[in-house]
N, CA, C and O atoms as a GROMACS GRO file, in nm:
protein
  360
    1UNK      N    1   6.389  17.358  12.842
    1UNK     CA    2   6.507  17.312  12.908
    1UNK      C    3   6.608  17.427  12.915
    1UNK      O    4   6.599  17.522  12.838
    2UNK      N    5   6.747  17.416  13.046
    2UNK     CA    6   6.785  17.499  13.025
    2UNK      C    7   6.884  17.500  12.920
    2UNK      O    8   6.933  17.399  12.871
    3UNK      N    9   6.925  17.681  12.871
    3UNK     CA   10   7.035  17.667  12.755
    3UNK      C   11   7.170  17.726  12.867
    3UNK      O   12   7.183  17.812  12.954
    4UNK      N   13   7.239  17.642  12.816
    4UNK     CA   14   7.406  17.690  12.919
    4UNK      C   15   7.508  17.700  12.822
    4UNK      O   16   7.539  17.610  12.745
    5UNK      N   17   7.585  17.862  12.829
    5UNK     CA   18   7.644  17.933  12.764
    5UNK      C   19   7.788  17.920  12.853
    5UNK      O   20   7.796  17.976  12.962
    6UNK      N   21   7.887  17.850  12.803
    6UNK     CA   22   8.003  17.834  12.867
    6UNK      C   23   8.125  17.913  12.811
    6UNK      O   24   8.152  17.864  12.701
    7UNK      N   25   8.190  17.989  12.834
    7UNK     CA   26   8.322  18.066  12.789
    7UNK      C   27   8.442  18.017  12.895
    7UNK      O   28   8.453  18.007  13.017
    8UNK      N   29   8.501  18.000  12.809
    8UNK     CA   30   8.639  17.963  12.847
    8UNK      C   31   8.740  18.007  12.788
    8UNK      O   32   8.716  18.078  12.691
    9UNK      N   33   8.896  17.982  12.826
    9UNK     CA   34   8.986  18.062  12.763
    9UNK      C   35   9.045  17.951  12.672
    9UNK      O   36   9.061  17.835  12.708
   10UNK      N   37   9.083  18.012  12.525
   10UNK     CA   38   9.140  17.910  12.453
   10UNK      C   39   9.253  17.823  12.493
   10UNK      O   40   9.344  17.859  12.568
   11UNK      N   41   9.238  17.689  12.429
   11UNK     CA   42   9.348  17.617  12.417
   11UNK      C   43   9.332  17.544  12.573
   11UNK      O   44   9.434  17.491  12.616
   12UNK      N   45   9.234  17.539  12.641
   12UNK     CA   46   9.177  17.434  12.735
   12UNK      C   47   9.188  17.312  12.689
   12UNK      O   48   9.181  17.308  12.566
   13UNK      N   49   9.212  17.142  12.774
   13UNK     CA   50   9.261  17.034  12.682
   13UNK      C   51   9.074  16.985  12.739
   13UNK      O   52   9.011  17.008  12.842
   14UNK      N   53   9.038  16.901  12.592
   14UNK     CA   54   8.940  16.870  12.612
   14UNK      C   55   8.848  16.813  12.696
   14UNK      O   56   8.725  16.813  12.696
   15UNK      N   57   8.963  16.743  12.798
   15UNK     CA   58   8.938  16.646  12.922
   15UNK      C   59   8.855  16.793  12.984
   15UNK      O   60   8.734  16.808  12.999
   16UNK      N   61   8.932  16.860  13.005
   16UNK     CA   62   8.859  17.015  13.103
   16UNK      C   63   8.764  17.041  13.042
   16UNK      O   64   8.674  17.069  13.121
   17UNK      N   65   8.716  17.052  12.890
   17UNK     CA   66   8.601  17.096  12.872
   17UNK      C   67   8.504  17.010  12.915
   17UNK      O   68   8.441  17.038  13.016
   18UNK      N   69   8.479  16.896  12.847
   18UNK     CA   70   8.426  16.792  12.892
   18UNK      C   71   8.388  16.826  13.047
   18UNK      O   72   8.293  16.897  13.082
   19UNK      N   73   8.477  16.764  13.128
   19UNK     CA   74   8.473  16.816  13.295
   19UNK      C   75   8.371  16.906  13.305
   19UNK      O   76   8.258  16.868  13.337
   20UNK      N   77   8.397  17.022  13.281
   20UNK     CA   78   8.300  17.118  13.303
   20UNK      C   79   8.113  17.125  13.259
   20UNK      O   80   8.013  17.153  13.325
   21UNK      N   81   8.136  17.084  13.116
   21UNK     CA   82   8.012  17.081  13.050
   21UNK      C   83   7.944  16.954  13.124
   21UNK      O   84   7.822  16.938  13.115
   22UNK      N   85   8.027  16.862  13.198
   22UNK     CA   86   7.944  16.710  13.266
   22UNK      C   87   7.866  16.694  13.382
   22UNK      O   88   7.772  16.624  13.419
   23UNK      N   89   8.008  16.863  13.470
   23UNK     CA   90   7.981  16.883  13.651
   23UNK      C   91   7.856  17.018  13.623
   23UNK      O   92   7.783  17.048  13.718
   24UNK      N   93   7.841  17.089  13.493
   24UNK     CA   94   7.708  17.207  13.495
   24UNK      C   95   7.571  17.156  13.467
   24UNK      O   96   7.459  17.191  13.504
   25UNK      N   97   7.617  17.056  13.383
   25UNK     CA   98   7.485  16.980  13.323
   25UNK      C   99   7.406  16.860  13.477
   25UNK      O  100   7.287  16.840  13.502
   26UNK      N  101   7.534  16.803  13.550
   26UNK     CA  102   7.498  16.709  13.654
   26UNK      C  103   7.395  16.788  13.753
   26UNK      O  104   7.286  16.747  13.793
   27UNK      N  105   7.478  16.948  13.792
   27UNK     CA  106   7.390  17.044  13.826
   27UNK      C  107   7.261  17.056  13.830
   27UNK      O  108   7.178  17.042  13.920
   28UNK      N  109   7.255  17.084  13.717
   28UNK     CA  110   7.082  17.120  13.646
   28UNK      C  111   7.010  17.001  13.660
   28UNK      O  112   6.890  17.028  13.666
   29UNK      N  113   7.035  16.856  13.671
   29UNK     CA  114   6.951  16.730  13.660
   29UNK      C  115   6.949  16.756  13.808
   29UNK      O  116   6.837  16.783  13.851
   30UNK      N  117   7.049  16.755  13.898
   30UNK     CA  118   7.030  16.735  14.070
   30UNK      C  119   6.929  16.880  14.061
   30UNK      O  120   6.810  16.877  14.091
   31UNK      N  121   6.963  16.940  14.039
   31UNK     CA  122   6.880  17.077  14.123
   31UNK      C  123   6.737  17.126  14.034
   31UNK      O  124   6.660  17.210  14.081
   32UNK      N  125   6.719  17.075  13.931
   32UNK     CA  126   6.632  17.164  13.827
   32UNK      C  127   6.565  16.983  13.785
   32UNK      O  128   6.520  16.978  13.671
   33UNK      N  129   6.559  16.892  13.839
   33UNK     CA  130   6.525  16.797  13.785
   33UNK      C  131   6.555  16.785  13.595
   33UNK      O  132   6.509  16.699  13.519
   34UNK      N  133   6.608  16.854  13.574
   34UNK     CA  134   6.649  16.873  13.430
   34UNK      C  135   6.643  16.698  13.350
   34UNK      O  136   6.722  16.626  13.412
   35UNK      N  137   6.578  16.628  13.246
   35UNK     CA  138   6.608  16.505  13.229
   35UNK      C  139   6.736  16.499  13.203
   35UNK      O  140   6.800  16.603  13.191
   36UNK      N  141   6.799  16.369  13.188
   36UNK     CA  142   6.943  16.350  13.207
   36UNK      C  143   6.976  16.404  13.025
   36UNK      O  144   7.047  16.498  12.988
   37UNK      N  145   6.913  16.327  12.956
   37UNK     CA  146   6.949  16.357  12.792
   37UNK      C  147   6.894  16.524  12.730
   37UNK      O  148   6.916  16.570  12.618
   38UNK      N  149   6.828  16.580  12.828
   38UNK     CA  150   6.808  16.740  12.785
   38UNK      C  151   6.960  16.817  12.785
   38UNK      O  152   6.968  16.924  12.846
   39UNK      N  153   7.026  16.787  12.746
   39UNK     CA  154   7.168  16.891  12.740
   39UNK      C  155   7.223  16.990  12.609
   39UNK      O  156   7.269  16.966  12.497
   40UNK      N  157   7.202  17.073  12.663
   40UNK     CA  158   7.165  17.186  12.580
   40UNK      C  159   7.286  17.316  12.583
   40UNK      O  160   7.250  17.430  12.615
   41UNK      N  161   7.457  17.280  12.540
   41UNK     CA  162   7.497  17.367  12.596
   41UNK      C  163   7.582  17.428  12.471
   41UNK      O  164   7.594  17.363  12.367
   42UNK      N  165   7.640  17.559  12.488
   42UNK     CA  166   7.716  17.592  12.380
   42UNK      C  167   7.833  17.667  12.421
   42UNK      O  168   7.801  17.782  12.450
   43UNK      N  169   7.988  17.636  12.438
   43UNK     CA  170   8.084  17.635  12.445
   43UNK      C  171   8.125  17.750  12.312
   43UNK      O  172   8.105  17.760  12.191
   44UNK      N  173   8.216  17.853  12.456
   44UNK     CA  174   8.294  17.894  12.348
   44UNK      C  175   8.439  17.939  12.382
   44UNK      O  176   8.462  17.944  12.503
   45UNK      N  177   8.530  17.968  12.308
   45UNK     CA  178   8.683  17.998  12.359
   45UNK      C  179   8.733  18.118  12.330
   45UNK      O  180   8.720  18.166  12.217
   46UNK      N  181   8.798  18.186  12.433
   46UNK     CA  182   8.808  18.349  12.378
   46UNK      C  183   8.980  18.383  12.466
   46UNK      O  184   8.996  18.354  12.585
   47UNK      N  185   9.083  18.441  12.385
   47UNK     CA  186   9.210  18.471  12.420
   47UNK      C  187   9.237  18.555  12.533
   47UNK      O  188   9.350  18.602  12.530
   48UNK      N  189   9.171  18.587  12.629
   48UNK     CA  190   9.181  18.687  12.718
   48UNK      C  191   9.184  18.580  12.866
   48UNK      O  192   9.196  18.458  12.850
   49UNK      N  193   9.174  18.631  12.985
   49UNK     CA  194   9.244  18.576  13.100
   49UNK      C  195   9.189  18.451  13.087
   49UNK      O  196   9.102  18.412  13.009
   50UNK      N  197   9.272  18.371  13.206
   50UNK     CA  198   9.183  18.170  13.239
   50UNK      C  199   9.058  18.203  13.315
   50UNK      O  200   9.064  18.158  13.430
   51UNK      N  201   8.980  18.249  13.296
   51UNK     CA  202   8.848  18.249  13.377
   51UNK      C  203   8.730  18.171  13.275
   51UNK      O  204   8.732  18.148  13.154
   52UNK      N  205   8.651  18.150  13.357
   52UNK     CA  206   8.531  18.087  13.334
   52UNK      C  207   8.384  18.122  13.360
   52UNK      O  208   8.338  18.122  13.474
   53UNK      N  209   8.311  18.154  13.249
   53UNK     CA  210   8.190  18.164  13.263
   53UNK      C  211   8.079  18.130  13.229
   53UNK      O  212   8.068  18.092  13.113
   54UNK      N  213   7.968  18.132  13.310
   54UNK     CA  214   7.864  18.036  13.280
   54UNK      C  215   7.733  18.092  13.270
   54UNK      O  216   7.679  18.115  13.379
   55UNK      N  217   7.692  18.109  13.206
   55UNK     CA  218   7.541  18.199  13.178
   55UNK      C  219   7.404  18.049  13.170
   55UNK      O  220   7.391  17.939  13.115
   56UNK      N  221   7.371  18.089  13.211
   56UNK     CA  222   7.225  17.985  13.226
   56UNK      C  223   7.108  17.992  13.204
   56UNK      O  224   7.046  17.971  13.309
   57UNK      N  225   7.029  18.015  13.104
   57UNK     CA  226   6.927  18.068  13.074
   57UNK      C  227   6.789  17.946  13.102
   57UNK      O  228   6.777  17.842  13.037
   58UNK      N  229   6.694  17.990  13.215
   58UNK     CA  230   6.572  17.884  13.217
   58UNK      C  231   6.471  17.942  13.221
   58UNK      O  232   6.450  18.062  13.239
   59UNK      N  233   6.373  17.824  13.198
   59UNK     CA  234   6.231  17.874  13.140
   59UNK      C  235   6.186  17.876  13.275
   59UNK      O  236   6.238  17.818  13.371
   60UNK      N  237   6.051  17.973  13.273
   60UNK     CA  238   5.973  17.986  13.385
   60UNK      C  239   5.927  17.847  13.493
   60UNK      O  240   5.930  17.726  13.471
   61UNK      N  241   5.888  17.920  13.606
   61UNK     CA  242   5.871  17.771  13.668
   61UNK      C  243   5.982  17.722  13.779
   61UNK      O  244   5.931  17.662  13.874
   62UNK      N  245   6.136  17.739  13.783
   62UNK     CA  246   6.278  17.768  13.845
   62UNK      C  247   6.227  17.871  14.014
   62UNK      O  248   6.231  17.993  14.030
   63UNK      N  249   6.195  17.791  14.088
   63UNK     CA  250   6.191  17.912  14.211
   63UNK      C  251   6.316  18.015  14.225
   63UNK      O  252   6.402  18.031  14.138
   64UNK      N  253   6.314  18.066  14.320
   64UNK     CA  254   6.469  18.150  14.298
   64UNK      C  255   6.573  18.078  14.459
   64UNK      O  256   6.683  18.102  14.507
   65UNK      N  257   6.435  17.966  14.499
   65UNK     CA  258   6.556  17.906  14.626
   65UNK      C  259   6.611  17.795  14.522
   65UNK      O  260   6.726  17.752  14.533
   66UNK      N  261   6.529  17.754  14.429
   66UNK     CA  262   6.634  17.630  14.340
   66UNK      C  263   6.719  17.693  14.269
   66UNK      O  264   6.829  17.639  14.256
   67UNK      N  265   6.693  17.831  14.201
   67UNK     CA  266   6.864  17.872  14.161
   67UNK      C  267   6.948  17.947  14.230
   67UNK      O  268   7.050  17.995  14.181
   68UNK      N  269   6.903  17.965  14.373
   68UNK     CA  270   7.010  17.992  14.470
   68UNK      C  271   7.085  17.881  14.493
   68UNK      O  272   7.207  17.900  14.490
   69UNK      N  273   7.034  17.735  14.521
   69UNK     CA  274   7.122  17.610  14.565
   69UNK      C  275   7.187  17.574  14.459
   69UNK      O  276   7.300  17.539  14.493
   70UNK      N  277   7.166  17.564  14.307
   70UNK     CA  278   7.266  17.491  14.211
   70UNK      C  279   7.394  17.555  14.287
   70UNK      O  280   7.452  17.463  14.346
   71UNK      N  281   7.474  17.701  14.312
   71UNK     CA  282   7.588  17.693  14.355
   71UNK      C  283   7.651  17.620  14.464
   71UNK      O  284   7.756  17.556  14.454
   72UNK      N  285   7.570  17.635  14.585
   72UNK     CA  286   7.592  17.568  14.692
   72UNK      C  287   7.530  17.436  14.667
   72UNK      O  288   7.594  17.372  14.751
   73UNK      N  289   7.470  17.370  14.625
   73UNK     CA  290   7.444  17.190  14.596
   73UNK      C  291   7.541  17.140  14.537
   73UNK      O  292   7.563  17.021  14.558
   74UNK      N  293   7.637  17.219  14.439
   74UNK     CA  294   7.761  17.196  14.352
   74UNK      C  295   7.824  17.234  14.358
   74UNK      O  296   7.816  17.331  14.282
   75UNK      N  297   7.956  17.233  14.432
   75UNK     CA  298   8.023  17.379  14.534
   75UNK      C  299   8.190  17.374  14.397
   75UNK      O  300   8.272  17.465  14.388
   76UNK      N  301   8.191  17.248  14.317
   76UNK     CA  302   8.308  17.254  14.259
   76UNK      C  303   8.296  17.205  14.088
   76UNK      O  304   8.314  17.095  14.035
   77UNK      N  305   8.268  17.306  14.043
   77UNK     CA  306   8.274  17.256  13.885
   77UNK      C  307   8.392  17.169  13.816
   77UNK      O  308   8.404  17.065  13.750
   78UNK      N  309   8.452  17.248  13.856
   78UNK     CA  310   8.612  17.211  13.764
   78UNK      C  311   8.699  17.202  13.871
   78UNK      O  312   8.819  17.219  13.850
   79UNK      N  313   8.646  17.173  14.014
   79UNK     CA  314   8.819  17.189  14.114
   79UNK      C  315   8.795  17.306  14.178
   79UNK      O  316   8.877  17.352  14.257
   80UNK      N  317   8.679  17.368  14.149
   80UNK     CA  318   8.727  17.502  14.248
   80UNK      C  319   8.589  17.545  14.257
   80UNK      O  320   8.510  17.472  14.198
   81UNK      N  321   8.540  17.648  14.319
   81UNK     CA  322   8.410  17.690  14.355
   81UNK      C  323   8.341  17.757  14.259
   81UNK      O  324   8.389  17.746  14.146
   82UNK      N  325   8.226  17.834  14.272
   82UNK     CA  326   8.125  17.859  14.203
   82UNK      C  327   8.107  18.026  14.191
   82UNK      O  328   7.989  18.059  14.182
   83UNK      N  329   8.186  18.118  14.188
   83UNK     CA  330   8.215  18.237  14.198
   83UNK      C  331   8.109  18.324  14.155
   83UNK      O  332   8.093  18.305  14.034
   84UNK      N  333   7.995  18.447  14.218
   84UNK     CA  334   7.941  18.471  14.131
   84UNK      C  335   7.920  18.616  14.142
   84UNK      O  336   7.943  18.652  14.257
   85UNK      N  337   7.886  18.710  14.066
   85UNK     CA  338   7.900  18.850  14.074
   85UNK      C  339   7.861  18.879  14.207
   85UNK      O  340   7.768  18.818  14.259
   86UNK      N  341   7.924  18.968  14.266
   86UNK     CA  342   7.850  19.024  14.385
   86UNK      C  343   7.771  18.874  14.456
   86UNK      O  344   7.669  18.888  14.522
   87UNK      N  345   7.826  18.747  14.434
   87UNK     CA  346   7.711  18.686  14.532
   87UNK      C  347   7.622  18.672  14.515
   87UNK      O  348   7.581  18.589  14.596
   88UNK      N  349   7.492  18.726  14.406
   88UNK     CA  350   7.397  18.706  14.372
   88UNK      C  351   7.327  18.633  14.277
   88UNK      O  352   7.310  18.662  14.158
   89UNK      N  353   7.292  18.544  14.332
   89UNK     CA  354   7.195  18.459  14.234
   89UNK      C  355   7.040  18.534  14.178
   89UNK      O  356   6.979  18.544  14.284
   90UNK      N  357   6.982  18.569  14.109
   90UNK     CA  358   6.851  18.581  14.014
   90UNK      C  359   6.805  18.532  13.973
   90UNK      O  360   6.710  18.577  13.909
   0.00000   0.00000   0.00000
């Protein structure tokens, strides 16, 4: 299953974490057939700007058109879009 590595900036109110960890995980079940109770994620909080990041680690098997669409199948995690280096999904 996948493991999802979430960073956020401290002092987020829990409703937002929540939010986030509910709209990445909904992700992975729509796009990765992921089962609904496989949730596998680990949150962490760090003092530097409000940005958000999401590292996603999956096991073999993931074409690279199904982890091109999780961004575009889920265009709004938290309220806002899916930002990703250079555009590139891997």
């Amino acid at each position: 299953m996948p493991l999802v590595r979430i960073s956020l900036v401290k002092g987020k109110p829990e409703l937002y974490r929540r939010k986030v960890g509910d709209a990445i995980h909904r992700a992975l079940v729509d796009t990765f057939n992921v089962p609904p109770l496989h949730r596998f994620q680990i949150l962490t909080e760090h003092a530097s700007a409000d940005i958000l990041i999401v590292q996603i680690t999956l096991s073999v098997g993931r074409t690279l058109e199904q982890k091109r669409a999780l961004p575009s199948n889920h265009p709004e995690p938290c309220g806002r879009g899916w930002p990703t280096a250079g555009g590139r999904v891997d």
